[in-house]
N, C-alpha and C positions, 0 to 999 in steps of 0.2 A: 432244746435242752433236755439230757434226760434227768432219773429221778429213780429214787430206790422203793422200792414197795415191801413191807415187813410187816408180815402177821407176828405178832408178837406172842409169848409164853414158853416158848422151846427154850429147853437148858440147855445148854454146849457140853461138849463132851467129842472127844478126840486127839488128836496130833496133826500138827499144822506144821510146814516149814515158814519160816519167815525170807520175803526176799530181800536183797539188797537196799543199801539207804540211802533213800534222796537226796537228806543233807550233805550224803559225802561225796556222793557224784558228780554233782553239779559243781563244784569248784574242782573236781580230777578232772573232768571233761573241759573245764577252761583253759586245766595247768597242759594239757594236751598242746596245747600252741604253742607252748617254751620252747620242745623240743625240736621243731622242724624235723619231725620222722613222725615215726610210726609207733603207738601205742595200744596194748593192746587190755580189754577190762571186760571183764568176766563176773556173775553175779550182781549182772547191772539191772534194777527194777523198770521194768515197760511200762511207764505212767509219762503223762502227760509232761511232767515239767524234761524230763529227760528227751523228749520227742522234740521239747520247742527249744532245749539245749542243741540238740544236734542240729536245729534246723539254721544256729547262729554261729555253728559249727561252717557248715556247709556255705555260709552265707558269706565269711571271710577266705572260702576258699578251698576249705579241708576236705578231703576224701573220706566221708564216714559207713562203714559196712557194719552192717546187723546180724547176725545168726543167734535168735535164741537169746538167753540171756549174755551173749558176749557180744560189745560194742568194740570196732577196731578204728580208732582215727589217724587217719596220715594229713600233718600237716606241713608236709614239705611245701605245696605249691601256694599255700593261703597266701592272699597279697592285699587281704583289703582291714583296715582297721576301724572300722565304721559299720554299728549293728544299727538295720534299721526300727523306725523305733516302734513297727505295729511290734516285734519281737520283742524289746526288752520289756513293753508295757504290758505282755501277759504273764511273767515273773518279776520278781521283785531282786529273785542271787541273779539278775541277769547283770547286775552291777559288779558281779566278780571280775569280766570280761574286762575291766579295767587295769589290772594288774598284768594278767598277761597279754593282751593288745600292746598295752604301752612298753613292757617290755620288749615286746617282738620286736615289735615296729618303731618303737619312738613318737608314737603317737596311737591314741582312741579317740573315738567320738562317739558317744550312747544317749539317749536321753535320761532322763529320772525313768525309775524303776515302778512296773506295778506291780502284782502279783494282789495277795489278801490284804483287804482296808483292815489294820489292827489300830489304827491313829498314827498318830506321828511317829517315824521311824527314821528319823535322819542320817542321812550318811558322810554328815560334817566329820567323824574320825577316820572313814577312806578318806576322804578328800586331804586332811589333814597330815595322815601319814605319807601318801604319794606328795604332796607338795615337799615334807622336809626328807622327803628320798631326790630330788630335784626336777617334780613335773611339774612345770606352767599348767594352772586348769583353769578355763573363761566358762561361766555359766552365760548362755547368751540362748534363750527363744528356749528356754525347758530343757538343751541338749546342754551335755558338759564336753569339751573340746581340751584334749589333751595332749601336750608335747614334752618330749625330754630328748634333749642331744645326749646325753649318760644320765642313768640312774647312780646314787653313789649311796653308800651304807652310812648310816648313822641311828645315833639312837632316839627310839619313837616311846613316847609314854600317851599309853591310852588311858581318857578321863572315865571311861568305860570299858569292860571287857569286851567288846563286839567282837560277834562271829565275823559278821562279813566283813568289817575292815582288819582284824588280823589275817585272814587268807588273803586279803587282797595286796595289804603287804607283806604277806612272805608271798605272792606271787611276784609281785615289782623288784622283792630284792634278791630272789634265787640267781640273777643272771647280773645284780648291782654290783659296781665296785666297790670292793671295802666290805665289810662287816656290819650290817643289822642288829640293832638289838631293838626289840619289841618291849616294853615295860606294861605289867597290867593286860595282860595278853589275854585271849579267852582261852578258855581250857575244854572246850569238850571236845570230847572223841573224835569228833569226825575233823579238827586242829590235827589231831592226830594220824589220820588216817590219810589229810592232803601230805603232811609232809613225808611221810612212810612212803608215800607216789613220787613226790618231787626227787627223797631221798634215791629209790630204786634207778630214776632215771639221772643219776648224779649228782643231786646237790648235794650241800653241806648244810643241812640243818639240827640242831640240837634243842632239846626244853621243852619239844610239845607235849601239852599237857600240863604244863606247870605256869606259872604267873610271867615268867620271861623266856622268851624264844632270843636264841640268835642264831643267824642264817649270815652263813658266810658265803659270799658270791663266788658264780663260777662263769667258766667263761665262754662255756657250753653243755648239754644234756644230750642223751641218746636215750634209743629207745628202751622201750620196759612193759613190761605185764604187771597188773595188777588185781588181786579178789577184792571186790567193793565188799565191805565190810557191813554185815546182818543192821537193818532198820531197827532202832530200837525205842521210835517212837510208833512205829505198826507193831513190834511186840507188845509195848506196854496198854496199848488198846486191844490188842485181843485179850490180853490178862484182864481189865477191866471190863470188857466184854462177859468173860465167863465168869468175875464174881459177881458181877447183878444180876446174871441166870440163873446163880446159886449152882456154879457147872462144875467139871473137871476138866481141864484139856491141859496138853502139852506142847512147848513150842521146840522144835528143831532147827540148827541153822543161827542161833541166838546166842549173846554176850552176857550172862549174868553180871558182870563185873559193871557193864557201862549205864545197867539197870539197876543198881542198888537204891538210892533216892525215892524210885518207885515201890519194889520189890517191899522195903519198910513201910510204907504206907498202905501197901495193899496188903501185909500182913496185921499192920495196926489196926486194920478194919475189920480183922477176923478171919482171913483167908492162909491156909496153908501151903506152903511155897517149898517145893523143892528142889535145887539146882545140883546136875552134876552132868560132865561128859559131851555138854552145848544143848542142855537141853533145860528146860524149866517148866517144871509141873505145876500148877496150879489148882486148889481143890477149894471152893465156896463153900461158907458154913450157908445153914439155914437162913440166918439174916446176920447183913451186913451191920459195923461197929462204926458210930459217927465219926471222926477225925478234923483236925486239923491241919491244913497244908498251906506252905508259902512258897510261890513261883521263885527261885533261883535260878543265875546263872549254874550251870555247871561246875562243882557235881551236886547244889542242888534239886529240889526238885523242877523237873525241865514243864516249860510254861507250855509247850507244845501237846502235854499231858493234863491239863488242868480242863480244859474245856470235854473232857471224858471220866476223869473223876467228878466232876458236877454234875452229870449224870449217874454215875454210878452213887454217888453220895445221898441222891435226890432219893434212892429205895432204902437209903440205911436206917438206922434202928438210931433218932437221938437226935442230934443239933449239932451240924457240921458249920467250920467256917473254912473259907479258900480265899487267902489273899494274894492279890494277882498283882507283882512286881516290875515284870518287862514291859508289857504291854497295855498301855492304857485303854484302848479298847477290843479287847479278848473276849470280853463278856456277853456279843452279839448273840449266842446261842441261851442265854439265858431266860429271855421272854417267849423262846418258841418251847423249853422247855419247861415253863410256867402253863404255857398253853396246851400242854400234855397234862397239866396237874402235877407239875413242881410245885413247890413249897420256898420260894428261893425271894430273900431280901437284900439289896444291891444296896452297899451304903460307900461310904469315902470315895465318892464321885466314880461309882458304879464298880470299882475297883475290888471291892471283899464283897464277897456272896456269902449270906448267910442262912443254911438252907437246913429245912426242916422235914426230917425226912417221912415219906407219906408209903401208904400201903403197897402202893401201886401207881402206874402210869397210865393212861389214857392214849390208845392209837389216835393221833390227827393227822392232818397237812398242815410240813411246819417249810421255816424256810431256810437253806444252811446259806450264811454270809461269809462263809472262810472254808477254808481245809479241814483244822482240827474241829472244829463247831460243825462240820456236817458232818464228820466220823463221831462224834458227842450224841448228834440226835437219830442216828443211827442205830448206837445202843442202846438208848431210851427206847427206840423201836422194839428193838430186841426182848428187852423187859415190860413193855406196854399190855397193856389189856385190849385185845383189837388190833386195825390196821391204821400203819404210818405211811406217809408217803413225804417221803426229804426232797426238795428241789432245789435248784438243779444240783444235778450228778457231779458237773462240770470241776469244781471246787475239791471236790474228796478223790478226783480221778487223777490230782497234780501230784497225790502222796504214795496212793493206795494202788497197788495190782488186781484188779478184781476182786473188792473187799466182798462183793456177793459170793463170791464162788468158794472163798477161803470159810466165809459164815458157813455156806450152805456144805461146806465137808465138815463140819463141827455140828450139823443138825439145826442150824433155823431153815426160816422161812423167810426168802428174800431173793426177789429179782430187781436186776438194773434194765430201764428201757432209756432207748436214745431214742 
């Protein structure tokens, strides 16, 4: 496994492009099987989870070609609807594949999903919404086993906004008969961005974005081009990146609009933020301003960013509280960076961090349990006194395009070793 090495004290300072976004990829690259043809996607990030997408890609059958940042999938020939399960247990959206499997074919078989331990994440609202779309689902041996002779439209009310069961049902019901309506829908972006794909190659979707979606079935798709649409949870980390350095840099390639939640927070803390023309400037005062923040769905503040403002929070000036909504256990980055010399008290069953913010940070060997918590103690690295070493790599490489390389052109000090 590799592991990042960061002398810490260097300010950032430069222009970065931002690439493509994971979250929005990985359900375009599923809805890619609706079509039986050829789709083509452009401004696709080369990280891990998109590698082991394509490899489940490949795995039912699809012809997928690489050049550079554009991905091209044909799946006219795919014939199998069955992912096996060493694949779906090293992501956890590999559970998207249920939506369009089932529609293709009229049947999936996947197991339970892994990807990062956050604690209990159920996916009782897919299963919920594809049952009253009209799929049979048998949980038998940890594998979920799926059939439908027709999908048919009707309407679904989520007891939650979940991302991945609303993509997974506007996957099932792009090709259903009848009319979809989604109730309590999730709203963020990348909602947005699958149906803007499905839309291009034919459907009839209206509402992403808003609290109710309806998707009117059709009764085929063709093909389409797509721009994956700017990460704007690797934007919001380099932002928090460069105000614990006390830095300047610039991002290119970036959505101010789908960043505002953050952008308030990082100017609440004392940073000035400029946006115009897809670009957003960032300028750190001397010392950061403690704050307050609570994990929201979309368009609050997104939980995917909370485990790097805890870091960034940990050098502010004051007595910050972060209360963590989605995710019951998010907080695994918290004790490694206590072992830096945070200042952080964990109360309502470990859920609000109450962190006290200290001079400085202390380089260790810490450990990253997730994605955004090894991109979290990374930046601690960043602002440390001394040398950190994050293990393993493996975790921050699912999200991130060579986060060393993107640092090290904004002036730190950081290599990745495998």
């Amino acid at each position: 496994m590799g592991e990042y090495h960061i002398i810490g004290g260097r300010r950032l300072s430069g222009e970065i492009a931002v690439h493509g976004s994971k979250n929005a990829i990985l359900p375009i690259l599923a809805a890619c099987v609706l079509n039986a043809g050829e789709s083509r996607l452009t401004n696709c990030p080369n990280i891990s989870d998109t590698l082991h997408t394509i490899d489940i890609l490949k795995e039912i059958g699809c012809t997928v070609k690489c050049e550079g940042s554009t991905i091209t999938v044909n799946s006219a020939m795919a014939d199998r609807f069955e992912v096996s399960e060493n694949l779906v247990r090293k992501m956890r959206s590999s559970i998207i594949f249920l939506g369009s499997l089932l529609t293709r074919f009229g049947a999936a078989k996947v197991s339970y999903p892994g990807g990062c331990v956050l604690g209990l994440r159920p996916i009782d609202q897919h299963l919920k919404g594809l049952r009253m779309l009209g799929a049979t689902i048998n949980d038998a041996h940890g594998f979920l086993n799926c059939t439908a002779t027709r999908l048919a439209g009707t309407d679904i009310s989520l007891d939650f906004p979940s991302v991945g069961a609303t993509q997974n049902i506007i996957l099932a019901a792009t090709l259903a008969e009848g009319t979809t309506i989604i109730n309590n829908a999730a709203k963020e972006p990348e909602i947005v961005e699958l149906t803007t794909f499905l839309n291009a190659m034919g459907a009839d979707i209206t509402g992403a974005g808003e609290s109710t979606i309806k998707i009117r079935g059709v009764n085929r798709l063709h093909d389409a081009e797509h721009r994956i649409m700017p990460d704007r949870i690797v934007a919001g980390t380099y932002l928090t990146a460069a105000a614990m350095t006390r830095g300047d840099i610039t991002l290119t390639n970036v959505s101010d609009i789908n960043l505002r939640p953050v952008i308030a927070k990082l100017t609440e803390a004392g940073c000035t933020i400029n946006t115009k023309g897809g670009k957003i400037r960032l300028i750190a005062p001397p010392k950061l301003n403690a704050i307050q923040l609570k994990t929201q769905p979309h368009p609050g503040f997104p939980t995917d960013l909370q485990p790097q403002f805890a870091a960034m929070l940990s050098v502010a000036d004051g007595i910050s509280i972060i209360e963590e909504t989605v995710f019951e256990a998010r907080n695994k980055h918290v004790p490694e960076l206590c072992r830096m010399g945070a200042n952080i008290l964990q109360v309502n069953n470990m859920r609000t961090s109450i962190i006290e913010g200290v001079p400085y940070l202390n380089g260790s060997n810490v450990i990253s349990h997730d994605l955004r918590g090894g991109a979290a103690l990374i930046l601690a690295g960043l602002a440390a006194d001394g040398k950190t070493i994050v293990n393993p790599s493996s975790h921050v490489t699912r999200g991130y395009e060579s986060i060393e390389a993107d640092l090290r052109s904004l002036g730190a000090t950081i290599i990745h070793t495998t």
